[in-house]
N, C-alpha and C positions, 0 to 999 in steps of 0.2 A: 542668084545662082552662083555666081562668080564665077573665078579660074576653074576651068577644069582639065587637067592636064592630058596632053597629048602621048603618042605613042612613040615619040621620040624625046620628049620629058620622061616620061617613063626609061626608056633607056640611057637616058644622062647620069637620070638620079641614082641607077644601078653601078654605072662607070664609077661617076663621084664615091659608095657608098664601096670600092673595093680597095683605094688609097688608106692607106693605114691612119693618118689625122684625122682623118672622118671618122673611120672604124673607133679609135679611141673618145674622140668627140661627142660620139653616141654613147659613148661607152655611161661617160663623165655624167652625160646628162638625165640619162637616167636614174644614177646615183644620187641627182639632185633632185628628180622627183620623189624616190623613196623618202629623202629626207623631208619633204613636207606632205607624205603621207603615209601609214604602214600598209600594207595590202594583208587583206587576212585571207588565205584559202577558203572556197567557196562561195565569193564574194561574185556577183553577176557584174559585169562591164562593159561600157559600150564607148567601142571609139569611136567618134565622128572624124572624118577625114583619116581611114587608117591608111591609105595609100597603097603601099604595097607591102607592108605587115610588120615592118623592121619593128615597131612597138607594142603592134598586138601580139608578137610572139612571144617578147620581151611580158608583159601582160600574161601570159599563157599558162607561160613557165613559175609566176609567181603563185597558180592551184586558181587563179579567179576563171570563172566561169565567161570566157570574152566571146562579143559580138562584135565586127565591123560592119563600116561604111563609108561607101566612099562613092560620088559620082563617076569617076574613071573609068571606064571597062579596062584600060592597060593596067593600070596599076590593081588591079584587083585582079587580072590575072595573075601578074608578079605574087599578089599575096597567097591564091591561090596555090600556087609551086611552093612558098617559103613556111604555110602554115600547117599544122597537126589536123585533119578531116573533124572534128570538132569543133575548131573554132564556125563559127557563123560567120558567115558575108552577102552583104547587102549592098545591092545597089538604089542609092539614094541621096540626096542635099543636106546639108547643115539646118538649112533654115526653115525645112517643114519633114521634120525627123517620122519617119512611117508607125512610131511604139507609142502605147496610152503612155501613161501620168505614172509615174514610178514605176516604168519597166526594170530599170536597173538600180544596182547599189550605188555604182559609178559609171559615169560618163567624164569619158576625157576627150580635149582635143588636143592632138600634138602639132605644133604648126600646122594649124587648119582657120585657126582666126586668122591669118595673113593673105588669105584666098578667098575669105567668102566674102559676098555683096553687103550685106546686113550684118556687122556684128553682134550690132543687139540683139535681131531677133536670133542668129543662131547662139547665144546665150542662153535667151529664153527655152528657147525649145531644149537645149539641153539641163537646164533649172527644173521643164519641167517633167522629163524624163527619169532623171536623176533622183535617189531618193534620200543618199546621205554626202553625199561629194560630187564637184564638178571638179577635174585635173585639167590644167593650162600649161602647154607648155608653148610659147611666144616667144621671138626673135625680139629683143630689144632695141629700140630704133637709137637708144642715144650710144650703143658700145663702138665698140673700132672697127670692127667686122661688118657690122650694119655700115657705117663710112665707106671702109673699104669696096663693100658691095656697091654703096649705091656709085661711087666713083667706076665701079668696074663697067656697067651696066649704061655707060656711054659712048664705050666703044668696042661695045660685045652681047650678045643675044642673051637673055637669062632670065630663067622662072620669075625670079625678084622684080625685074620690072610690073608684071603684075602684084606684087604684094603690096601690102600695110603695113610697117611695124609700129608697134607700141611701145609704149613707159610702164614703170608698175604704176604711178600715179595714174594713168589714163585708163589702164587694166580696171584698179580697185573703183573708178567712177564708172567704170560699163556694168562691170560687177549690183553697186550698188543703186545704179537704176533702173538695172532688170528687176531685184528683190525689193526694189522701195526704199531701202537704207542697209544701214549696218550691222554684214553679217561676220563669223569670226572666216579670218582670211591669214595663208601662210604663205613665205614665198621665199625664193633664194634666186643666185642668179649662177653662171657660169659660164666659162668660156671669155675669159675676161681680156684674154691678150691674143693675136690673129694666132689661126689653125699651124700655122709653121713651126709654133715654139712649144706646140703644146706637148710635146715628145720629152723636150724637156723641163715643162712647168709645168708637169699633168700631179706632181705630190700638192701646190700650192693651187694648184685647180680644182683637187680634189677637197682639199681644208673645209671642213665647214663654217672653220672661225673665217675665211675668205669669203663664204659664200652670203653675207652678210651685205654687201656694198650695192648699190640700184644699179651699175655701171657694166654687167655679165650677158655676154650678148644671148645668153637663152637663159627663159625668166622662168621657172616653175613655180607654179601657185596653186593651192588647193583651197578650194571654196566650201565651208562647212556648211551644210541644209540642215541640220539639226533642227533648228527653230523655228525653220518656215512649214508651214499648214502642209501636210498633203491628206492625200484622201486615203481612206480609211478600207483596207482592204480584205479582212478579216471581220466578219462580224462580232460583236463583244458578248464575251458568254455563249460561246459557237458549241464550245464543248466544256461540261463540267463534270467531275469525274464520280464516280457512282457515289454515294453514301456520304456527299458533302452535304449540309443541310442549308437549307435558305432561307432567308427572312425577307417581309417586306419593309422597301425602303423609307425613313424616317419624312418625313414631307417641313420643309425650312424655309424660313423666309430671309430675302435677302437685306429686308430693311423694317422698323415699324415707323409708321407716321404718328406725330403727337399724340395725335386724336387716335387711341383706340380703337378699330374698329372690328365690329363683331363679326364681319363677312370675310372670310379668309380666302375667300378667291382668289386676291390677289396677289397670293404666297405665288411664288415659284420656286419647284418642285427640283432636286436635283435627281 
């Protein structure tokens, strides 16, 4: 199950999120998720861990079709207040997602792998909900900010104590042993120098040609499903339109042996 946050987490997170480096911070980083994905209007989406909504609105606004989730009852109140009566919200776990097998177009989790118990399986579950993209966006354990935190976090109370952060190395190997191997994978980082400066290094934070380097303490990645099987949710030839004509289909084999043989049972049929 993991962390699940409290109703004074809840109100830190809201404190935190009215300071202006924050506000910008968010700003950046979603900027860098577009850039490793485009969102097309009417696109369905599911955010796992949406919190208290600061992404799924962000999401909302882009025309996608969004659903939250999130264990919290606080923070899903908060989302409650901050979102359009459309959006959807669910109360529910990362790691045994309540939706079949390609409920959605996209599933993201935004800072939500750093709180759950299972990475893997909350990968999975969202692999296999998802039916053309999974979105990451992950705290990078090796930036300054991650240092900084965890230095802060020895002599002072904070969410992060419970967290995980990652690498993009470690990201791309959870990735690839959820789906078995090598799927196509985008990624950028940012936030590269602590939140104090970013007022004035927010044009070089912005840069794409910066966003290049493993070293940006938020790591956005989009994971392409193109490739991978799903199931097939439309029957084929569901509808054909009047006055098409039909033929039957040619019967082929996939191989012949030497030996000719006169029994053709053995063809299979496409």
């Amino acid at each position: 199950m993991g962390y699940v946050f409290s109703s004074k987490d809840a109100q830190t997170y809201e404190e935190w999120m009215r300071r202006h480096p924050c506000r910008l911070a968010v700003a950046i980083e979603q900027q860098t998720i577009q850039r490793v994905w485009s969102p097309r209007p009417g696109q369905r989406l599911l955010e796992v861990g949406c919190g208290s909504g600061l992404f799924t609105k962000w999401f909302a606004e882009k025309g996608l079709q969004v659903s939250g989730l999130d264990p919290s009852v606080p923070m899903l109140n908060l989302a409650r207040l901050r979102l359009p009566s459309r959006v959807s919200l669910e109360r529910g776990y990362a790691e045994d997602l309540p939706f079949a097998d390609n409920s959605f177009d996209i599933v993201a989790l935004i800072t939500t792998l750093e709180f759950v118990e299972d990475p893997i399986r909350t990968l999975r579950e969202a692999c296999r909900v998802a039916r053309d993209k999974v979105l990451l966006g992950v705290f990078n354990k090796y930036s300054l900010i991650s240092w900084q935190r965890r230095l802060e976090r020895l002599w002072k109370p904070s969410i992060y104590q419970h967290a995980r952060f990652f690498g993009i190395v470690e990201l791309q190997r959870l990735v690839y042993t959820v789906l078995n191997g090598s799927v196509p994978i985008q990624w950028r980082t940012c936030l590269t120098f602590p939140l104090c400066t970013l007022s004035t290094l927010q044009t070089l934070e912005r840069s794409p040609h910066f966003q290049w380097h493993p070293l940006g303490h938020f790591i956005a990645m989009a994971i392409d499903l193109q490739y991978i099987l799903r199931t097939i949710q439309h029957p084929l030839f569901h509808q054909v339109p009047a006055g098409v004509p039909t033929t039957q289909p040619h019967p082929s084999c996939w191989g012949i042996t030497q030996r000719k043989r006169q029994d053709h049972r053995s063809c299979a049929h496409f």
